[in-house]
DSSP file (Angstrom, degrees, kcal/mol; ACC not computed):
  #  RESIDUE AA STRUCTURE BP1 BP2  ACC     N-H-->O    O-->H-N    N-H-->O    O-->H-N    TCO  KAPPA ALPHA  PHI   PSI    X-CA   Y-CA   Z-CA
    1    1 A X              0   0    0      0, 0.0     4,-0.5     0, 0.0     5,-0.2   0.000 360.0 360.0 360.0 -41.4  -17.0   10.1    7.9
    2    2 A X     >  +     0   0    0      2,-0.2     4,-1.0     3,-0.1     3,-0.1   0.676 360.0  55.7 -63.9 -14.8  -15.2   11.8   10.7
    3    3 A X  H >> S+     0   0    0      1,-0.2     4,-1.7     2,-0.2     3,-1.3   0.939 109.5  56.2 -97.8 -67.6  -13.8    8.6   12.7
    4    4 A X  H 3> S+     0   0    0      1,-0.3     4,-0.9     2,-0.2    -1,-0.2   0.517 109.6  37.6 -46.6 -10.3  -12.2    7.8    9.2
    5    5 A X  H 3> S+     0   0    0     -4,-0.5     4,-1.3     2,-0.2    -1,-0.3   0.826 116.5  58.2-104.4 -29.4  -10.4   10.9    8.8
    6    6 A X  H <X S+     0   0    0     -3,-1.3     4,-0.7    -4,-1.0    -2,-0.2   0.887 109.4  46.5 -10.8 -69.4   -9.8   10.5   13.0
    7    7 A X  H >X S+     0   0    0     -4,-1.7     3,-1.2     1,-0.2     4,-0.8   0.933 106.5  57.3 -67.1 -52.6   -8.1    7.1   12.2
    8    8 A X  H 3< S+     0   0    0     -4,-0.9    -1,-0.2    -5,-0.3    -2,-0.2   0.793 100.2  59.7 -54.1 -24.4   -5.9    8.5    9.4
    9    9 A X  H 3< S+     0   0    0     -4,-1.3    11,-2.7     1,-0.2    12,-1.7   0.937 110.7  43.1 -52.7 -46.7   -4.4   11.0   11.6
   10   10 A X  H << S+     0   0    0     -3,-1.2    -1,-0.2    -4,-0.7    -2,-0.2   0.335  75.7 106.0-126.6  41.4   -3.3    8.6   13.4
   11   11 A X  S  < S-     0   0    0     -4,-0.8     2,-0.4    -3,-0.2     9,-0.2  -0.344  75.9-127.2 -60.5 154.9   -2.1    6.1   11.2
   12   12 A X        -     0   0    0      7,-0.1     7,-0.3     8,-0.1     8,-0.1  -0.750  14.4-122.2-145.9 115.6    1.7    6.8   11.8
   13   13 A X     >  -     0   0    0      5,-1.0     4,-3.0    -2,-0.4     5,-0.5  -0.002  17.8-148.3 -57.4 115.0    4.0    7.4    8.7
   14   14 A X  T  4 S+     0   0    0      1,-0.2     3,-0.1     2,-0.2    -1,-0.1   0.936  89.6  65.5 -61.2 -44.8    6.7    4.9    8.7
   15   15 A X  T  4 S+     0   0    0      1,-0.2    -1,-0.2     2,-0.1    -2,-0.0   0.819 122.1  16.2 -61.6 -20.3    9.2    6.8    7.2
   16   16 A X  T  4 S-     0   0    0      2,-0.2    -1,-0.2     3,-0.1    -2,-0.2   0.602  90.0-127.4-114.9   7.0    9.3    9.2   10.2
   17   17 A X  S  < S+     0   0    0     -4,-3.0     2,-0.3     1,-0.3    -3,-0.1   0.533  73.7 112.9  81.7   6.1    7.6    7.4   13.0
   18   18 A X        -     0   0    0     -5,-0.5    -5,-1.0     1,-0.2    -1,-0.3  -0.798  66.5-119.4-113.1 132.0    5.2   10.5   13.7
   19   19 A X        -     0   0    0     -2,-0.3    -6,-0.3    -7,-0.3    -1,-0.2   0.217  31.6-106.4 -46.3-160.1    1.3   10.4   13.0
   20   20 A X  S  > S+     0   0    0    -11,-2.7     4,-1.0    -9,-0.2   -10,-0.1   0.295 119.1  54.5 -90.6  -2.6   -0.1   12.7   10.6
   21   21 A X  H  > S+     0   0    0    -12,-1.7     4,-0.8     2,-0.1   -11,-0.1   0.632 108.9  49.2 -69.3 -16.3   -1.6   14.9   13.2
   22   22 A X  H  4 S+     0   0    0    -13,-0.3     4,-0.4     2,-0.2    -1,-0.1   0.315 113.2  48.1-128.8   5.0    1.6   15.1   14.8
   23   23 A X  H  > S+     0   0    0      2,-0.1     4,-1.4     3,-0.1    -2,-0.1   0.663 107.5  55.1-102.0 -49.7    3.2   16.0   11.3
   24   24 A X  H  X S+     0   0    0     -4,-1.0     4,-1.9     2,-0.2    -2,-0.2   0.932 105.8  49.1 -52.0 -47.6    0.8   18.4   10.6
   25   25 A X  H  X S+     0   0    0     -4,-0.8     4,-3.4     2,-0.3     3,-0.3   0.971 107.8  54.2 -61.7 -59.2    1.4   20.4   14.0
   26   26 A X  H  > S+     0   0    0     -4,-0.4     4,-1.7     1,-0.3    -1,-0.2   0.925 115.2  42.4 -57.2 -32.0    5.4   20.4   13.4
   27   27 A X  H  < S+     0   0    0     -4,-1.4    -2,-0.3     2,-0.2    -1,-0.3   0.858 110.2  57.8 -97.2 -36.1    4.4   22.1    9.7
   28   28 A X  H >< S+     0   0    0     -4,-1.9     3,-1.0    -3,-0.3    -2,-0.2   0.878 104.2  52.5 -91.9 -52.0    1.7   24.3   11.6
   29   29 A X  H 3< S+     0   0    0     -4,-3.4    -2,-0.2     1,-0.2    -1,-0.2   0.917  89.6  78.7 -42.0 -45.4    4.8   25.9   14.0
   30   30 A X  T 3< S+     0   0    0     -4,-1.7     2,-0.3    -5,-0.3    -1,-0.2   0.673  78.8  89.6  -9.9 -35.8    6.7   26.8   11.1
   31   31 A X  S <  S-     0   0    0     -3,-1.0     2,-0.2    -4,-0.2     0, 0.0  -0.760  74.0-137.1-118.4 135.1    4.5   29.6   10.9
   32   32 A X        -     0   0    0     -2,-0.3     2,-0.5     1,-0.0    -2,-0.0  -0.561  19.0-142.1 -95.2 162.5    5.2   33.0   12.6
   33   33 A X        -     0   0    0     -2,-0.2     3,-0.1     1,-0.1     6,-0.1  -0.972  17.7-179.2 -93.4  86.5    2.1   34.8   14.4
   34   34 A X        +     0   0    0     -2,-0.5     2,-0.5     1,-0.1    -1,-0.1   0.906  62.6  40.4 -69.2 -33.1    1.6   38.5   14.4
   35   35 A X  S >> S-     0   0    0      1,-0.1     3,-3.6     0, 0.0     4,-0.5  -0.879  87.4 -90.2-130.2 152.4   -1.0   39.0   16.1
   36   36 A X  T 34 S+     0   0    0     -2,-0.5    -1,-0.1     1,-0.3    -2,-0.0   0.028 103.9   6.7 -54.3 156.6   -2.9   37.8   19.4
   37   37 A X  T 3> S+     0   0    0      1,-0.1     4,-2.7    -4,-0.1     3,-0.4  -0.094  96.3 110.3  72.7 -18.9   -5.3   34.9   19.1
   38   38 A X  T <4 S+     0   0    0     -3,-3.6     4,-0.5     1,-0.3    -2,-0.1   0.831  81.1  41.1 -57.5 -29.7   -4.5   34.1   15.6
   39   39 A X  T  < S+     0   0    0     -4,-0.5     4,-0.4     1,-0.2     3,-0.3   0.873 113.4  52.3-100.6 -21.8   -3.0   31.2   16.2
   40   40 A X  T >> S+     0   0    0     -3,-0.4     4,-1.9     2,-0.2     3,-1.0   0.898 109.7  45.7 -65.7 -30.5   -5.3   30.0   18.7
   41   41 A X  T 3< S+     0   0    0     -4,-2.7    -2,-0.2     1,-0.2    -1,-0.2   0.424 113.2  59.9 -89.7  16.3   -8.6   30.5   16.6
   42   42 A X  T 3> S+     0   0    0     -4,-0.5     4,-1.3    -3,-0.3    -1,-0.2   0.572 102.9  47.3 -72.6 -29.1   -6.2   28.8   13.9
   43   43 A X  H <> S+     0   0    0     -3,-1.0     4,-1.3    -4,-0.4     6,-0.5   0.580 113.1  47.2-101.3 -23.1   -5.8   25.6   16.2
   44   44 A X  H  X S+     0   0    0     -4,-1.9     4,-0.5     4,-0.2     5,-0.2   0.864 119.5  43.3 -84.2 -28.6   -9.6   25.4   16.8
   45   45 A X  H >4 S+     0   0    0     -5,-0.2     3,-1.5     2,-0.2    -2,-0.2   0.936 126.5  26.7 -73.6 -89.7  -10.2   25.8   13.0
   46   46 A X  H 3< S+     0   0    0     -4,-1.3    -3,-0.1     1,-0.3    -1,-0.1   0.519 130.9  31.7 -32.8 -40.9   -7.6   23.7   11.7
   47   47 A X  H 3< S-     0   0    0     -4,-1.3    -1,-0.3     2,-0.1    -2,-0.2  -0.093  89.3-129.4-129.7  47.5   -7.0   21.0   14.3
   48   48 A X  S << S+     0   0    0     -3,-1.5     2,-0.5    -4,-0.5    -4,-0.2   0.812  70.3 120.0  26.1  71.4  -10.4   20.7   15.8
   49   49 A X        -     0   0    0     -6,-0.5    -2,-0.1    -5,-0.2    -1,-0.1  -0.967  66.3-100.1-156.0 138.1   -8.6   21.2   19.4
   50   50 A X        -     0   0    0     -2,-0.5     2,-0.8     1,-0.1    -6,-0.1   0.267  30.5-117.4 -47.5 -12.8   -8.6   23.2   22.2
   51   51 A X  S  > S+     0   0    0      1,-0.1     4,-3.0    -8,-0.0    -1,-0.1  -0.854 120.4  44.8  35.0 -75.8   -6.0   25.8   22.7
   52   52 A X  H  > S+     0   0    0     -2,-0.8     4,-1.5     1,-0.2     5,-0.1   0.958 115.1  48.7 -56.0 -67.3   -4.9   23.9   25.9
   53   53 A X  H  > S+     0   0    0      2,-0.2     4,-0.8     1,-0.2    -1,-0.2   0.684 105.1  56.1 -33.8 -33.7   -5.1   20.4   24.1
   54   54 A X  H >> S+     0   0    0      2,-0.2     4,-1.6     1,-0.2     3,-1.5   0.984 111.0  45.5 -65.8 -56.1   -3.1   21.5   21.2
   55   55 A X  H 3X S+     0   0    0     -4,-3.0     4,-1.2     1,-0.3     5,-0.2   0.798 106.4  56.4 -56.9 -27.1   -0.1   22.6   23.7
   56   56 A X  H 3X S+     0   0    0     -4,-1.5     4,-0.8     2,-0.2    -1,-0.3   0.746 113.5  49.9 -79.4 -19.8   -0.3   19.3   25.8
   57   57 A X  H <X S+     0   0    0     -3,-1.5     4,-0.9    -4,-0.8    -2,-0.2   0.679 106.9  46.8 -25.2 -60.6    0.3   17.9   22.3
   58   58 A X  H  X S+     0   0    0     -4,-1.6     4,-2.1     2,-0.2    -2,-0.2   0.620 110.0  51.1 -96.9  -6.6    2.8   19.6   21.2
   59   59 A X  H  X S+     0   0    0     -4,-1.2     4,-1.6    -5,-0.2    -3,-0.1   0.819 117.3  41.0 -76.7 -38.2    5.0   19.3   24.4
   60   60 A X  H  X S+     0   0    0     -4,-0.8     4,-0.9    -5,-0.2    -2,-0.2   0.968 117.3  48.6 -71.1 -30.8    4.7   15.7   24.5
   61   61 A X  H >< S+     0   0    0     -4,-0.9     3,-1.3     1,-0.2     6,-0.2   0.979 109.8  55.0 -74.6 -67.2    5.1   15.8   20.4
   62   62 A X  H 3< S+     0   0    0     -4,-2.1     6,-0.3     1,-0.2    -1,-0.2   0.865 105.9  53.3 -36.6 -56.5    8.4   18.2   21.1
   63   63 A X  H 3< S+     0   0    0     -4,-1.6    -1,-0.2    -3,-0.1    -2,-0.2   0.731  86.7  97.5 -39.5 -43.0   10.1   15.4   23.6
   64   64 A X    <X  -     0   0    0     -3,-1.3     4,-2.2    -4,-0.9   -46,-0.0  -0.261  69.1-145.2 -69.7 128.7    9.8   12.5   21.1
   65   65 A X  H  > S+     0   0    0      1,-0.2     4,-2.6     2,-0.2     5,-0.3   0.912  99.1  67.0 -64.4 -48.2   13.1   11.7   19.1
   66   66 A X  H  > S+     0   0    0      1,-0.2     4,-0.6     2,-0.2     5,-0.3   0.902 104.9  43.2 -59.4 -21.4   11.2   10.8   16.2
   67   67 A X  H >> S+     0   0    0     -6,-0.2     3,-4.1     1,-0.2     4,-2.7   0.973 108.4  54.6 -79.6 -34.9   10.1   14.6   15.9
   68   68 A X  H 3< S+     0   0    0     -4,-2.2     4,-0.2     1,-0.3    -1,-0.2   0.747 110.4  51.3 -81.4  -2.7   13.4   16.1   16.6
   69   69 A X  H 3< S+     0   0    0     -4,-2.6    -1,-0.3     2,-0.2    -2,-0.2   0.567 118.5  36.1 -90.5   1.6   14.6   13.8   13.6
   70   70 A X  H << S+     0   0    0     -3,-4.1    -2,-0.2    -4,-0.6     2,-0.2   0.861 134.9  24.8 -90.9 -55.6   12.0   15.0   11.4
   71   71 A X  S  X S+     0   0    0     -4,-2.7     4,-4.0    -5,-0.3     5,-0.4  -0.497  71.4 161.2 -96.0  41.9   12.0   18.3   12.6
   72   72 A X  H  > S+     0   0    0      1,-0.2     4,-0.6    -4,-0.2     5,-0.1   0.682  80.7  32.4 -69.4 -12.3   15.6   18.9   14.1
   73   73 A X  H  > S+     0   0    0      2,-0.2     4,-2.3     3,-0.1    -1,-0.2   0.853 121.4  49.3 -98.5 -53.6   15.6   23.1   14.0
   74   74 A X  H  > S+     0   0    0      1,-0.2     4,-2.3     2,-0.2     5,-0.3   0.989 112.1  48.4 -52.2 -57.0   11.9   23.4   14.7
   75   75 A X  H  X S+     0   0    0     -4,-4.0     4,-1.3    -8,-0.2    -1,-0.2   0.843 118.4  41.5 -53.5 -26.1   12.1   20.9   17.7
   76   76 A X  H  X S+     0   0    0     -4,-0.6     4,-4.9    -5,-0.4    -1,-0.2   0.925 109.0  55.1 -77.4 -37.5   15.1   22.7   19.1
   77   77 A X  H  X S+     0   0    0     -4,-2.3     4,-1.4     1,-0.2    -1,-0.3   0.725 111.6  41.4 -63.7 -35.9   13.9   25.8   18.6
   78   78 A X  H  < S+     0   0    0     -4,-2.3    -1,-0.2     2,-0.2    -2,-0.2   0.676 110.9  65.7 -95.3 -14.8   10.3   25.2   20.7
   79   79 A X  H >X S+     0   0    0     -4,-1.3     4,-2.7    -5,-0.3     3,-2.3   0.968 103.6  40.4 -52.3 -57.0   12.5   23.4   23.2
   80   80 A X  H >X S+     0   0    0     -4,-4.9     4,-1.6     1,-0.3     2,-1.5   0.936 111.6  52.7 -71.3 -63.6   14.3   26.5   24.1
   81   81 A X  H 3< S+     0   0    0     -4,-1.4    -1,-0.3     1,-0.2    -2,-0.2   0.237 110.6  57.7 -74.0  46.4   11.4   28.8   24.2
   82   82 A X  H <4 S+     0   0    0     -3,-2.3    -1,-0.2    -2,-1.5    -2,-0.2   0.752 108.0  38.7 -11.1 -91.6   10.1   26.2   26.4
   83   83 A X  H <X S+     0   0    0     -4,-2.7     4,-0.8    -3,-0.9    -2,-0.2   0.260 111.2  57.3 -85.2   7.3   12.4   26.2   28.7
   84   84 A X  H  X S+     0   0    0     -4,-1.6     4,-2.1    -5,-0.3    -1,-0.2   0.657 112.0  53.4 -82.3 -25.3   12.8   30.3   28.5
   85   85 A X  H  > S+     0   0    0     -5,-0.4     4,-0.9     2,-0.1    -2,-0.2   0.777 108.1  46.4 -64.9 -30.5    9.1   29.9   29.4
   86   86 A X  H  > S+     0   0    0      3,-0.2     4,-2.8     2,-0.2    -3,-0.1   0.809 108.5  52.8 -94.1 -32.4    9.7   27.9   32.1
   87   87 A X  H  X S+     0   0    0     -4,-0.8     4,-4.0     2,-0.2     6,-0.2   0.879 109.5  47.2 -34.4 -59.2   12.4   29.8   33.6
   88   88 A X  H  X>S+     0   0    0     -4,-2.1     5,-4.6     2,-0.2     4,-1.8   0.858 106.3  59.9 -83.5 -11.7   10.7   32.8   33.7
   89   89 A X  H  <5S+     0   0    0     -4,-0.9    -2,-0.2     3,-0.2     3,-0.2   0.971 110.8  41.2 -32.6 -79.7    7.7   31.1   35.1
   90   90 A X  H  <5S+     0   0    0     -4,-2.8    -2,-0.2     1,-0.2    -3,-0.1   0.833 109.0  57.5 -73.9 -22.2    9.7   30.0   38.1
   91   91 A X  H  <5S-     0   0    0     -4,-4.0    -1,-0.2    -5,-0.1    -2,-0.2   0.984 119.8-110.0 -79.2 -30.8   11.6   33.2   38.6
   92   92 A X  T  <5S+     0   0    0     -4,-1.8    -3,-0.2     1,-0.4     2,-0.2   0.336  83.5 101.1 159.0  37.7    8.2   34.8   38.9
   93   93 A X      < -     0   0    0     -5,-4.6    -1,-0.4    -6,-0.2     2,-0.3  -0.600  61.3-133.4-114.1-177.0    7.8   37.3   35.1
   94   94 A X              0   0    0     -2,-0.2    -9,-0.1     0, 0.0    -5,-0.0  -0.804 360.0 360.0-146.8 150.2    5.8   36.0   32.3
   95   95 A X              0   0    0     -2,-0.3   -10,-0.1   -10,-0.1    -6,-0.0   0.093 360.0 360.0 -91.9 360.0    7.0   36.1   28.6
């Protein structure tokens, strides 16, 4: 039963070129996070995923044209704190 719901994830919706794992995840950033861990013991609940897997997901997911034409505000919007992440990363603070 699980490799069928597996395979439908990643069936990939013609009209935006994006799975539906990878549709789900843009609708699952939408949503703001007060407090720590919530959104990680959201991402093991929800998307059966690591913490660490979800984000190597969603970076590659962010990069793809088809999201930032699905998602054009969302995508831009996790681009820059991205790269505000990565900035302060290389000057040597954490966000």
């Amino acid at each position: 039963m699980e490799s069928q719901s597996s395979a439908a994830s990643l069936q990939i919706n013609t009209e935006s070129g994006l799975t539906e794992l990878e549709l789900r995840i843009l609708d699952f950033e939408k949503q703001w996070w007060r407090y720590a861990g919530a959104k990680e013991s959201s991402i093991k609940e929800l998307f059966d995923l690591t913490p660490p897997a979800y984000y190597q997901l969603l970076n590659n997911l962010i990069d793809r044209e088809a999201a930032l034409l699905s998602q054009p505000m969302l995508v831009k919007r996790l681009r820059r704190l991205r790269e505000a992440r990565t900035e302060a990363r290389s000057a040597g603070f954490r966000l």
